[in-house]
C-alpha positions as semicolon CSV with decimal commas, in nm:
position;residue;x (nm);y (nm);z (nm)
1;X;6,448;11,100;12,669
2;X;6,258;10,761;12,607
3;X;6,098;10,694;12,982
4;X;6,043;10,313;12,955
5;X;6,352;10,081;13,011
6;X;6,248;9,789;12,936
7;X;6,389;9,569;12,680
8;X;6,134;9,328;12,671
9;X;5,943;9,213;12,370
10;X;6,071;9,418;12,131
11;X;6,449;9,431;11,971
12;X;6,589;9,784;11,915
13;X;6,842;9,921;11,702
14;X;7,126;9,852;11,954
15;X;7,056;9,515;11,957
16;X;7,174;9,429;11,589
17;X;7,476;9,279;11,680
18;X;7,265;9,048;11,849
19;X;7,060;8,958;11,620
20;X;7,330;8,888;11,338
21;X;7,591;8,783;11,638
22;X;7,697;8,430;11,817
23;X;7,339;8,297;11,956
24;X;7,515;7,994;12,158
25;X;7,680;8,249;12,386
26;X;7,615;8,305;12,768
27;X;7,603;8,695;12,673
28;X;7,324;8,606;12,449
29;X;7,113;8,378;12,665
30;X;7,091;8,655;12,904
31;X;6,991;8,868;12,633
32;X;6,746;8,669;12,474
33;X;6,592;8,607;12,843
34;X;6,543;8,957;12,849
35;X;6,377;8,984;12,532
36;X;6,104;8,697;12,662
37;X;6,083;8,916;12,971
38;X;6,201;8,673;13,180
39;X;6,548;8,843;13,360
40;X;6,480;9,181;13,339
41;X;6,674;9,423;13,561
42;X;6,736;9,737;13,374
43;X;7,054;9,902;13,272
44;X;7,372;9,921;13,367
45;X;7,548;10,221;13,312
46;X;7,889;10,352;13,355
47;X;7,999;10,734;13,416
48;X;8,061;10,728;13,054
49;X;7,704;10,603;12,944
50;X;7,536;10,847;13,182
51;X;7,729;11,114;13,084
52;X;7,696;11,109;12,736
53;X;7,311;11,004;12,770
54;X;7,253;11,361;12,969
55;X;7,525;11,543;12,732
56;X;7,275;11,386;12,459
57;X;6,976;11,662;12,445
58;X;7,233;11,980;12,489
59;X;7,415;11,841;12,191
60;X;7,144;11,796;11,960
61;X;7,024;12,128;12,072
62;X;7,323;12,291;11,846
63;X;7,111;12,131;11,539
64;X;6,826;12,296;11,416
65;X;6,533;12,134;11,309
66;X;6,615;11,831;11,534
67;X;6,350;11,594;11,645
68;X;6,468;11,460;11,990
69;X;6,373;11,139;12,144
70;X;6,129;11,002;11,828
71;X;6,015;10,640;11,836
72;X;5,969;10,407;11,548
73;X;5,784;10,072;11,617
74;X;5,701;9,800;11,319
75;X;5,496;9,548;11,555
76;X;5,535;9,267;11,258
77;X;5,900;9,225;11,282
78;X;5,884;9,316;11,700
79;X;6,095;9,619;11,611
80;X;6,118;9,912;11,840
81;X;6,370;10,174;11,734
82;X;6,446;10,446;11,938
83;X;6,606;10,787;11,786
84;X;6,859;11,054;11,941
85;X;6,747;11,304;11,682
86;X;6,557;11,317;11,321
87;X;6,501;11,599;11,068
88;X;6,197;11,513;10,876
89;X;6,191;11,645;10,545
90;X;6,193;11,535;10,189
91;X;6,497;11,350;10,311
92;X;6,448;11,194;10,671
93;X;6,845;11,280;10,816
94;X;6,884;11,082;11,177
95;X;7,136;11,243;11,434
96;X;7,291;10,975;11,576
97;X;7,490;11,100;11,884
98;X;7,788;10,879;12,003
99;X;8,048;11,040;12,301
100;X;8,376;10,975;12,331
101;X;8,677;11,042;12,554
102;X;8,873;11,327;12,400
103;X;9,212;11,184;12,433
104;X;9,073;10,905;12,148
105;X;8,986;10,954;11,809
106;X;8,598;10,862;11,741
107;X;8,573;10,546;11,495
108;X;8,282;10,426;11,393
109;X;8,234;10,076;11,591
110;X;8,094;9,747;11,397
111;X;7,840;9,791;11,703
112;X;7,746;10,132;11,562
113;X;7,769;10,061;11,221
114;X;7,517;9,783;11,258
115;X;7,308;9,970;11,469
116;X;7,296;10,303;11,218
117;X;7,182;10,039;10,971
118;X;6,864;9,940;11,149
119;X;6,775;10,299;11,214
120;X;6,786;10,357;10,834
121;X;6,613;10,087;10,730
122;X;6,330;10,154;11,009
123;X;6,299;10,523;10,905
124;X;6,257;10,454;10,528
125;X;5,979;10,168;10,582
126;X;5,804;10,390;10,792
127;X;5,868;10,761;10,617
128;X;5,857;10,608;10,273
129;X;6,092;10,844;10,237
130;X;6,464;10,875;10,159
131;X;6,679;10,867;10,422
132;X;7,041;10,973;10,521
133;X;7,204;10,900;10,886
134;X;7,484;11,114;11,052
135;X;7,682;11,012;11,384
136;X;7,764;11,331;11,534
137;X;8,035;11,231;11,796
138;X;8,174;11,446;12,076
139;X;8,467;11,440;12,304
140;X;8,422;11,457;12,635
141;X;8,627;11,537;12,925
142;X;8,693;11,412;13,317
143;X;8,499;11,718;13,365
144;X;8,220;11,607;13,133
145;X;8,196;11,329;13,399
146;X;8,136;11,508;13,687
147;X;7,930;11,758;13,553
148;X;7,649;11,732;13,316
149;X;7,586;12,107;13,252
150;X;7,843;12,216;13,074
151;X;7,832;12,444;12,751
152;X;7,883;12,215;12,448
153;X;8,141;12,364;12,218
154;X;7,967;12,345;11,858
155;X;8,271;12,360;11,686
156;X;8,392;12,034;11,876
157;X;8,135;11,820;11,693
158;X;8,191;11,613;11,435
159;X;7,965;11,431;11,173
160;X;8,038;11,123;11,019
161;X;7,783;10,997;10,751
162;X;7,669;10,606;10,785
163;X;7,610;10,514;10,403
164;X;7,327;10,218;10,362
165;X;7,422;9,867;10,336
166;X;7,183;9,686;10,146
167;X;7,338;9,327;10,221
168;X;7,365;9,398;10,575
169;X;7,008;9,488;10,606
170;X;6,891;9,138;10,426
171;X;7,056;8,958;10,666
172;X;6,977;9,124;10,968
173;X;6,576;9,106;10,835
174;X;6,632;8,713;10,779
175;X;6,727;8,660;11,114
176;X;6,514;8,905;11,262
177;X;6,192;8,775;11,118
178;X;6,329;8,416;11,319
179;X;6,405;8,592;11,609
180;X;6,021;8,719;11,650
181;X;5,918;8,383;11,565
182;X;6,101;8,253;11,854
183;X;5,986;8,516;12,069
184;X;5,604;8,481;12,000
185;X;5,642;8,114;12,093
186;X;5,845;8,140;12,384
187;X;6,173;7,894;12,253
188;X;6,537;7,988;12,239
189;X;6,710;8,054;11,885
190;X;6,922;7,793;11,750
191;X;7,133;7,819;11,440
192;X;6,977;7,486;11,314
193;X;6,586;7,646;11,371
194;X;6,711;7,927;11,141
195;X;6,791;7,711;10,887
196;X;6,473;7,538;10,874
197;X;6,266;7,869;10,913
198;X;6,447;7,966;10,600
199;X;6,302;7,688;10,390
C-alpha cells in the first residue's frame, strides 16, 4: 500500500469531485486547506474503509498480472494518482477495487465515476498508451469487518468497465490547471478567478 498520507500539495484521483464540485462550501475550505498543507490531520476511516483497504491486496491477488500499489505523478498539473492495481501491456487495464456491503447491490457512484476518469486520463498521458479501467467490486460481510484474513471468494467478484469520457476530462483539466495555480500562490479558488484564468 502507498505509505505516505498526506494530501498535501498534490490532488489525487479521489479528489475529482472536488475539483469539478461546489468551491464555496465549508467541506471544501477544509479541503483546499489541506491541499496548501495548512490543516492536515490524516484520515479518517470507518470499519468499512479499513476493511476494504486491507481486503484490497488479497483481492487483487485473484488477478494475474496485477501491478499493486503503482503511482502516477504529472508535477505540471500537481497531479498525484495513486493505483489499486494496473496490467501494463499494449493496453494499460487499471483494477480499480471498490467494497461493498453484500446486502446492497454495487453501483457505480458519480464519486467513482469521476474518479475512474482521472485514473484514465493519468495512465494514457503517462503510458502513451491505450488504456481501459475496470472496478472490480466485492461484497463484504459483518465478518469481513472483524476479520481481515479471510479467503476471498473469486467467483464473488465482479467487474464493471468505466468507459472514457472525453467531456468530463476537459473540464476537470480546466479547472485543475486553476486549481494548481491557486495552490502555487497560496490563494483560495473562487468561481470568479476561474473565469478570468480562462481568458
Amino acid at each position: 500500500m502507498i505509505s505516505s498520507q498526506s494530501r498535501a500539495w498534490y490532488i489525487g484521483a479521489s479528489d475529482s469531485s472536488m475539483v469539478v464540485g461546489n468551491w464555496k462550501t465549508e467541506t471544501f475550505r477544509k479541503w483546499w486547506q489541506t491541499k496548501l498543507g495548512l490543516d492536515y490531520r490524516g484520515r479518517f476511516d470507518t470499519k468499512y474503509t479499513l476493511a476494504g483497504t486491507h481486503y484490497e491486496h488479497a483481492i487483487l491477488d485473484t488477478i494475474p498480472g496485477v501491478i499493486k500499489d503503482k503511482q502516477i505523478i504529472l508535477p505540471e498539473l500537481s497531479l498525484r494518482v495513486n493505483y489499486d492495481g494496473i496490467i501494463e501491456g499494449d493496453t494499460i487495464v487499471i483494477k480499480e477495487v471498490k467494497t461493498h456491503k453484500e446486502d446492497k447491490e454495487f453501483k457505480v457512484s458519480k464519486l467513482y465515476w469521476r474518479q475512474a476518469q482521472v485514473e484514465i486520463f493519468a495512465a494514457e498521458k503517462y503510458y502513451g498508451k491505450p488504456v481501459r479501467l475496470d472496478i472490480v467490486s466485492y461484497p463484504m460481510s459483518e465478518k469481513h469487518y472483524r476479520n481481515y484474513f479471510l479467503k476471498i471468494d473469486k467467483d464473488m467478484i465482479r467487474t464493471t468497465p468505466v468507459e472514457k469520457d472525453p467531456a468530463f476530462i476537459g473540464e476537470y483539466l480546466q479547472k485543475l490547471e486553476y486549481l494548481k495555480h491557486c495552490m502555487d500562490i497560496g490563494a483560495f479558488p473562487t468561481e470568479g478567478g476561474y473565469e478570468t484564468f480562462k481568458q
